[in-house]
Structure formats: structure tokens, C-alpha cells
MOPAC internal coordinates of N, CA, C and O (Angstrom, degrees):
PM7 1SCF
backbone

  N    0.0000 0     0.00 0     0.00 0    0    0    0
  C    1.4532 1     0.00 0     0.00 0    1    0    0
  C    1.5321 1   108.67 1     0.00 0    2    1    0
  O    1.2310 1   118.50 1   -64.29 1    3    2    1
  N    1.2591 1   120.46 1   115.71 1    3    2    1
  C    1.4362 1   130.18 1   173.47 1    5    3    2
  C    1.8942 1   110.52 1   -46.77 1    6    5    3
  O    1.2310 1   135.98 1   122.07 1    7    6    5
  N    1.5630 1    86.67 1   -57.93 1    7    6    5
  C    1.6379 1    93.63 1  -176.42 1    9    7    6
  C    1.4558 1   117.79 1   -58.31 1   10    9    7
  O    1.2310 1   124.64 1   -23.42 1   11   10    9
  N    1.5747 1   108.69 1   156.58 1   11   10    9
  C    1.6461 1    98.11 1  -155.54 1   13   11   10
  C    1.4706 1    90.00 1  -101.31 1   14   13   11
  O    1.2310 1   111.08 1   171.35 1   15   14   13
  N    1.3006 1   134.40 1    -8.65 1   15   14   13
  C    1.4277 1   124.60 1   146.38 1   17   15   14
  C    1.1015 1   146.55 1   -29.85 1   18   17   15
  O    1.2310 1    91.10 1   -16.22 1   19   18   17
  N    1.0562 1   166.02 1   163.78 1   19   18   17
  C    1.7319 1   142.16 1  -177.00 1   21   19   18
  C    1.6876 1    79.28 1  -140.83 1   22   21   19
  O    1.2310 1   127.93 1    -7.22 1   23   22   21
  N    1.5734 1   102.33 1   172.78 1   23   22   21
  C    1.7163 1   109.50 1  -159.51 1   25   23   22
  C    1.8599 1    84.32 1   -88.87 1   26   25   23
  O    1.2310 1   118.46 1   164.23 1   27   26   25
  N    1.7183 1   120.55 1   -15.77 1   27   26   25
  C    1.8168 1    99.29 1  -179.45 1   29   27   26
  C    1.3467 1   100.35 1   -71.62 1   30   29   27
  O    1.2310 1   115.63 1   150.37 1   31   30   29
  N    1.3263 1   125.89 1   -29.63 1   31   30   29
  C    1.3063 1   118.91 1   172.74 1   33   31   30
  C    1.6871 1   124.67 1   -42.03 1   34   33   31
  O    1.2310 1   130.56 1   113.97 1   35   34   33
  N    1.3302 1    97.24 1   -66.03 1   35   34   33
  C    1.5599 1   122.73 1  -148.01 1   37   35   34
  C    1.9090 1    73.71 1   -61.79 1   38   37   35
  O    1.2310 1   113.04 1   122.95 1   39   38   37
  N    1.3698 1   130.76 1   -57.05 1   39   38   37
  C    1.4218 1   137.09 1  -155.34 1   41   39   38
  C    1.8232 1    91.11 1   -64.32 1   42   41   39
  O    1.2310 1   121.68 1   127.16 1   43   42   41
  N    1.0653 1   114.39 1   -52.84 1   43   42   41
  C    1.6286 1    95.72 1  -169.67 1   45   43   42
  C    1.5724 1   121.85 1   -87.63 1   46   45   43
  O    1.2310 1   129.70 1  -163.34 1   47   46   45
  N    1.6696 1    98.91 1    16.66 1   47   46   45
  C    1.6088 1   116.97 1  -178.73 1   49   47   46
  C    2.1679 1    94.61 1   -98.85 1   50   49   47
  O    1.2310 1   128.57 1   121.39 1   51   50   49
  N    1.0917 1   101.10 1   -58.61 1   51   50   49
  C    1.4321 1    96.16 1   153.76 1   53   51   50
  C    1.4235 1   129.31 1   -47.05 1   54   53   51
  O    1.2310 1   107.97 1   137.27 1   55   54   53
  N    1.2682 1   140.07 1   -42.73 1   55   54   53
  C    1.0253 1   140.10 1  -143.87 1   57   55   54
  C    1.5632 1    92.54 1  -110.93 1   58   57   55
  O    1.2310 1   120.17 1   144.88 1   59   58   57
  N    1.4061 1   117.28 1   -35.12 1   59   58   57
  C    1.7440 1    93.55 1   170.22 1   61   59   58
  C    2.1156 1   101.30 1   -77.80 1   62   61   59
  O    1.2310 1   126.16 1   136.64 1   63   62   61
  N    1.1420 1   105.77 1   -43.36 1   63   62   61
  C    1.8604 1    83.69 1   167.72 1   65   63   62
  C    1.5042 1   125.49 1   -31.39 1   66   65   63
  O    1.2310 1   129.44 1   140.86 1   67   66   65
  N    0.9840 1    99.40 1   -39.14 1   67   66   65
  C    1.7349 1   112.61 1  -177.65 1   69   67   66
  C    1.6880 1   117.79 1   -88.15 1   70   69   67
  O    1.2310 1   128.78 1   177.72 1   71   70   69
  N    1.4525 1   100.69 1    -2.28 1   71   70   69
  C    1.7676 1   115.00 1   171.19 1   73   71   70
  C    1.9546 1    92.63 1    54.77 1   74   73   71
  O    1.2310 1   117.33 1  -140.24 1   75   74   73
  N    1.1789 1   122.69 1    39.76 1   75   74   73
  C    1.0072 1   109.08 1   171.03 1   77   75   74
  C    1.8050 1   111.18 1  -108.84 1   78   77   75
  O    1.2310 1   127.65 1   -11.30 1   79   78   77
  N    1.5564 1   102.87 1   168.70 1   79   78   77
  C    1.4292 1    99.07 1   179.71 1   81   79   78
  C    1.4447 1   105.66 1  -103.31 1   82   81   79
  O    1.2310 1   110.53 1    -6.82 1   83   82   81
  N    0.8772 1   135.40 1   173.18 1   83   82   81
  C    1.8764 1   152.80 1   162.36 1   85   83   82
  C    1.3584 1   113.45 1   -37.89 1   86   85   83
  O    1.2310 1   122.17 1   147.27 1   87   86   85
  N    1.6549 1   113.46 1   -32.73 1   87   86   85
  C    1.3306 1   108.12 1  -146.63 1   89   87   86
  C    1.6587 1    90.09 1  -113.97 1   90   89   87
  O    1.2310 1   126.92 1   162.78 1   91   90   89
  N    1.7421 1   104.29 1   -17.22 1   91   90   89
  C    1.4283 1   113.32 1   168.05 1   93   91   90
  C    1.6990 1   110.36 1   -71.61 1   94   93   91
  O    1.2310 1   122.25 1   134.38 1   95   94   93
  N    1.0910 1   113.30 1   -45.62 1   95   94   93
  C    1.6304 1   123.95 1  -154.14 1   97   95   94
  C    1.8798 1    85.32 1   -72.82 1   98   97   95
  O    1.2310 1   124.26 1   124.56 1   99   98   97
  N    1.6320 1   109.43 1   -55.44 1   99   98   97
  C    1.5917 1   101.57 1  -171.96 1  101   99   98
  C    1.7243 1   120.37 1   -54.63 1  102  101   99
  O    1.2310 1   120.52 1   145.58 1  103  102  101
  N    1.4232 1   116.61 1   -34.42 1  103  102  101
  C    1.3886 1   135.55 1   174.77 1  105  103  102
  C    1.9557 1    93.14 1   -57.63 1  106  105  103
  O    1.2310 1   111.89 1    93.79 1  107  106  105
  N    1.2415 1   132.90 1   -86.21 1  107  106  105
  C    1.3519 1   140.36 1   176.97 1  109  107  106
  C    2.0027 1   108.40 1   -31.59 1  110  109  107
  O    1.2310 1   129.24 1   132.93 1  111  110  109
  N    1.2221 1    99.79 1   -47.07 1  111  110  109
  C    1.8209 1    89.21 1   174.59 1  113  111  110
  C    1.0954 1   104.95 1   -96.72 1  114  113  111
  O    1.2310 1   116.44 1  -164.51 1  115  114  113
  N    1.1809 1   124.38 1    15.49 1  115  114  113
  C    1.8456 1   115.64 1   176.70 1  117  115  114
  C    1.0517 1    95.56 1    43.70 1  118  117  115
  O    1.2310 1   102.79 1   -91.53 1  119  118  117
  N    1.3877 1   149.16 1    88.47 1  119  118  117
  C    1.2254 1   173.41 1   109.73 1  121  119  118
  C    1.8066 1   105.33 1   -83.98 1  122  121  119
  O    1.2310 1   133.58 1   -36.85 1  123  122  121
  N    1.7630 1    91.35 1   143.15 1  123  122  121
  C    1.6283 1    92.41 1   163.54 1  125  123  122
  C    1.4982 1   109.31 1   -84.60 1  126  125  123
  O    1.2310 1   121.54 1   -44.88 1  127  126  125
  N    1.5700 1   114.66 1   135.12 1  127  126  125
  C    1.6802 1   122.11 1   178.32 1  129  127  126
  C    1.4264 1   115.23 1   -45.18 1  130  129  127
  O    1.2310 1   116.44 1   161.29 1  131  130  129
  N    1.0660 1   124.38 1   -18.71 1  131  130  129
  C    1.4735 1   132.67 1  -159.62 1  133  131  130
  C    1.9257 1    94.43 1   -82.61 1  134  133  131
  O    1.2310 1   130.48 1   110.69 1  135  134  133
  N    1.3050 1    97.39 1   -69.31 1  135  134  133
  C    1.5848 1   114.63 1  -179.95 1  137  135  134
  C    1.6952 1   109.34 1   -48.52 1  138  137  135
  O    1.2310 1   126.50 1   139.34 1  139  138  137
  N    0.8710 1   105.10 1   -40.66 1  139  138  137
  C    1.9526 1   106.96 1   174.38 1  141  139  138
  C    1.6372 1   107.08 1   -78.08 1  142  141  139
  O    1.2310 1   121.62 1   151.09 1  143  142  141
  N    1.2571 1   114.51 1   -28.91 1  143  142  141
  C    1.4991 1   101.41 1  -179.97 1  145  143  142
  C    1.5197 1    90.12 1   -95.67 1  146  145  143
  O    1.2310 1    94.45 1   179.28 1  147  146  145
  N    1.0881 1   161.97 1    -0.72 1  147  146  145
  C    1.6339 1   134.05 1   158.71 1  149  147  146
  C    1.8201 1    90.54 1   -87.56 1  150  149  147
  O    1.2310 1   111.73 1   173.27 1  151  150  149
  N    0.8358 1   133.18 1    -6.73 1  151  150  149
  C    1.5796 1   109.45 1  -169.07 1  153  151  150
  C    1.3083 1    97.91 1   -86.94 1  154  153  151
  O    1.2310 1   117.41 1   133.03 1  155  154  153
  N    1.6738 1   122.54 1   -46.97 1  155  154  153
  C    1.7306 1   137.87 1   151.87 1  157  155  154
  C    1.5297 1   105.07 1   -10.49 1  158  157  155
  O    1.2310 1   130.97 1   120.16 1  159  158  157
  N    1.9101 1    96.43 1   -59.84 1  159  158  157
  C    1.6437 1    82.73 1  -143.90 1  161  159  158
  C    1.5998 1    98.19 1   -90.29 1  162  161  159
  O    1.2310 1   123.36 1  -157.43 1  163  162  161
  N    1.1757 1   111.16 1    22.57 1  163  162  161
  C    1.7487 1   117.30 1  -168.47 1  165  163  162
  C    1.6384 1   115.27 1    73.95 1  166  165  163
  O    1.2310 1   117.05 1  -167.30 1  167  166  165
  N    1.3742 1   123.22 1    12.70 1  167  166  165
  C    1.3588 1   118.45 1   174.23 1  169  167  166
  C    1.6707 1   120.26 1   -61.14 1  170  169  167
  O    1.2310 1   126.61 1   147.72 1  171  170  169
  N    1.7276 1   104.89 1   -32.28 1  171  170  169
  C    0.6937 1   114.40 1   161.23 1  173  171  170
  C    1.6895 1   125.21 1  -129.22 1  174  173  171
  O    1.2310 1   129.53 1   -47.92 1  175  174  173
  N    1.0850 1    99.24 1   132.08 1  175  174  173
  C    1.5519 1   118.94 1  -153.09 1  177  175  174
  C    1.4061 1   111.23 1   -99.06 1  178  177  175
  O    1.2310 1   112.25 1   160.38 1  179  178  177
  N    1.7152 1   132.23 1   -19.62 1  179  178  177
  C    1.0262 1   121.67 1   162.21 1  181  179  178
  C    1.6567 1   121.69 1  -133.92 1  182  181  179
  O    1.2310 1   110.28 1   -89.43 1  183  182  181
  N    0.7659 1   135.86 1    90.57 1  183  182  181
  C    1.6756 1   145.67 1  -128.42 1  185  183  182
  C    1.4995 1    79.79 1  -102.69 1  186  185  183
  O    1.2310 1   122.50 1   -29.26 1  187  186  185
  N    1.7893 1   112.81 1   150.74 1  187  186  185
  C    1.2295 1   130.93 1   171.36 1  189  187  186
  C    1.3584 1    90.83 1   -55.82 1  190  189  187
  O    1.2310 1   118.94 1   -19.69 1  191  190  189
  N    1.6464 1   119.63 1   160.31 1  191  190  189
  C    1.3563 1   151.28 1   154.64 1  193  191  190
  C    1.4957 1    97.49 1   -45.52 1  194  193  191
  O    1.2310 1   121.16 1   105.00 1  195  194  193
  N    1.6327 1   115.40 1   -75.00 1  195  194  193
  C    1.0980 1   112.48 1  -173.88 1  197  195  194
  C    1.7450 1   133.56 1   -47.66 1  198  197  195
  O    1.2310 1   118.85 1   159.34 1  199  198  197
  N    1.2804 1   119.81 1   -20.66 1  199  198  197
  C    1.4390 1   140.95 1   169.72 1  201  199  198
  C    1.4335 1    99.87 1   -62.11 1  202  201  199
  O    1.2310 1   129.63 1   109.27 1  203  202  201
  N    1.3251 1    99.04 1   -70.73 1  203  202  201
  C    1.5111 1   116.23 1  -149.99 1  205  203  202
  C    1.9024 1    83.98 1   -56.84 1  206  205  203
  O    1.2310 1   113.07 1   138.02 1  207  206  205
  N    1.1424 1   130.70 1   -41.98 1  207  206  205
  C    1.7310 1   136.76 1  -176.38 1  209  207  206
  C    1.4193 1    91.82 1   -52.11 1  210  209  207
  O    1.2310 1   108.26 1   125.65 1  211  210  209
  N    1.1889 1   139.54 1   -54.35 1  211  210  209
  C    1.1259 1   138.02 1  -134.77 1  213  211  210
  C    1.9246 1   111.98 1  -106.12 1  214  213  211
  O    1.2310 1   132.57 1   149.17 1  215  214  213
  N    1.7141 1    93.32 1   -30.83 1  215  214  213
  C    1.5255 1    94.29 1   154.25 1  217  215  214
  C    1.9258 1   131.44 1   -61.84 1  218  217  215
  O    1.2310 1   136.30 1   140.06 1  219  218  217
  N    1.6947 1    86.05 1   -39.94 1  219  218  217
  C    1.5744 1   100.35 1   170.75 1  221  219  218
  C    1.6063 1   108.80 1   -67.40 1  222  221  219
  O    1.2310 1   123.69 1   125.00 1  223  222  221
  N    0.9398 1   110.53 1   -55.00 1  223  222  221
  C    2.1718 1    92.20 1   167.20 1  225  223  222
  C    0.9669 1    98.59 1   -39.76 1  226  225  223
  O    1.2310 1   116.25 1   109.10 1  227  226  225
  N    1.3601 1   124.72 1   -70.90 1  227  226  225
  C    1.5271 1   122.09 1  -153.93 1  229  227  226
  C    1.5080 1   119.96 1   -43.16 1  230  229  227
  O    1.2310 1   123.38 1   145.56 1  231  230  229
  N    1.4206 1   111.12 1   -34.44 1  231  230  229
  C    1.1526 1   113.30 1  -165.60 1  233  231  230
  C    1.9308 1   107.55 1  -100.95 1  234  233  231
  O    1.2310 1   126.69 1   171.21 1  235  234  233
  N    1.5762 1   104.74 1    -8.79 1  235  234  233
  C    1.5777 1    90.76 1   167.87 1  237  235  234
  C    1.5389 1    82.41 1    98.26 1  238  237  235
  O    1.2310 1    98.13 1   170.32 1  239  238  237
  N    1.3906 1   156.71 1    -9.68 1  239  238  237
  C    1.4337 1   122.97 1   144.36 1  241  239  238
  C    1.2429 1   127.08 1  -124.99 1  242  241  239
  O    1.2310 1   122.87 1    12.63 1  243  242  241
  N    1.1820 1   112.10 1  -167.37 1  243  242  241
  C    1.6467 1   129.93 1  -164.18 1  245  243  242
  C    1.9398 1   102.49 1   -62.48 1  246  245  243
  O    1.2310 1   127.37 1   -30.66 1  247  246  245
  N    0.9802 1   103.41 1   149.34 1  247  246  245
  C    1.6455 1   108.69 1   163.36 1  249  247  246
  C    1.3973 1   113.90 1   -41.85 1  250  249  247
  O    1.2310 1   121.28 1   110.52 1  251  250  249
  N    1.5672 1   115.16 1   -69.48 1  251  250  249
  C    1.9951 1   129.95 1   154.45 1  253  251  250
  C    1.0240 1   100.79 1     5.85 1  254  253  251
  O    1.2310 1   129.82 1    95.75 1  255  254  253
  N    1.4027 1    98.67 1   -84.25 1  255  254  253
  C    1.5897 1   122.32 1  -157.39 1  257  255  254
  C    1.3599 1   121.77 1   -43.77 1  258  257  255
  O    1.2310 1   126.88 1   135.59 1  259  258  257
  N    2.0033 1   104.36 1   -44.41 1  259  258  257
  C    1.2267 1   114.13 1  -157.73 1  261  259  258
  C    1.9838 1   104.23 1  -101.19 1  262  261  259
  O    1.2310 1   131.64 1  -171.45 1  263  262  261
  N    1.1614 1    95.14 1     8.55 1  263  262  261
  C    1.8659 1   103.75 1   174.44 1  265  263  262
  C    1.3220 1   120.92 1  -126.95 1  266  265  263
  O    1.2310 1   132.22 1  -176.93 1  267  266  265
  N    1.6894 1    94.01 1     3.07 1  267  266  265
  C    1.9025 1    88.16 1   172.01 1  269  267  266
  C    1.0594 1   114.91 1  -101.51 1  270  269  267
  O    1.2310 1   120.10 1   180.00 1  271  270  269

């Protein structure tokens, strides 16, 4: 990734826009909370496609949106 952002970033840069919490955003992508807060905190650094799809529902935008 060129950008000096990492995607736990870009997700918890959205997710305070959205005044939401971790445990809200994981409940909405049907994600387990655990797995969204290491991807947040950079534990994990390259998250399935399918997650990362499913956080962006969660959060109300497009894939685009949520990786640029």
C-alpha cells in the first residue's frame, strides 16, 4: 500500500465519523469484535477481502470509499 495509512486506520477514521464504537461496528459487519479491534490496532495488517467488504457495510460505505 503506497498510502501511509494502513486499512486499521482508514476503518477507525470512519468509524469515529460514524460516532460508532468497535463493539457496535463488529455487531453491524457481523464480524467477531476481537478480529476488528486487532485489524484497528494493526495486529492484523492484511484482513481477508471479504471482512474488509463486510466492515464497509457495516459502516454505510462503498469498498472505494473505505480503501482510499
Amino acid at each position: 500500500m503506497t498510502d501511509e495509512k494502513t486499512i486499521g486506520l482508514k476503518i477507525k477514521a470512519w468509524r469515529s465519523k460514524r460516532d460508532m464504537t468497535q463493539d457496535v461496528l463488529a455487531k453491524k459487519a457481523n464480524i467477531p469484535y476481537p478480529t476488528l479491534a486487532k485489524i484497528e490496532s494493526g495486529a492484523v495488517q492484511n484482513p481477508s477481502i471479504e471482512t474488509v467488504v463486510k466492515i464497509a457495510a457495516g459502516l454505510g460505505v462503498t469498498l472505494d470509499e473505505l480503501i482510499k
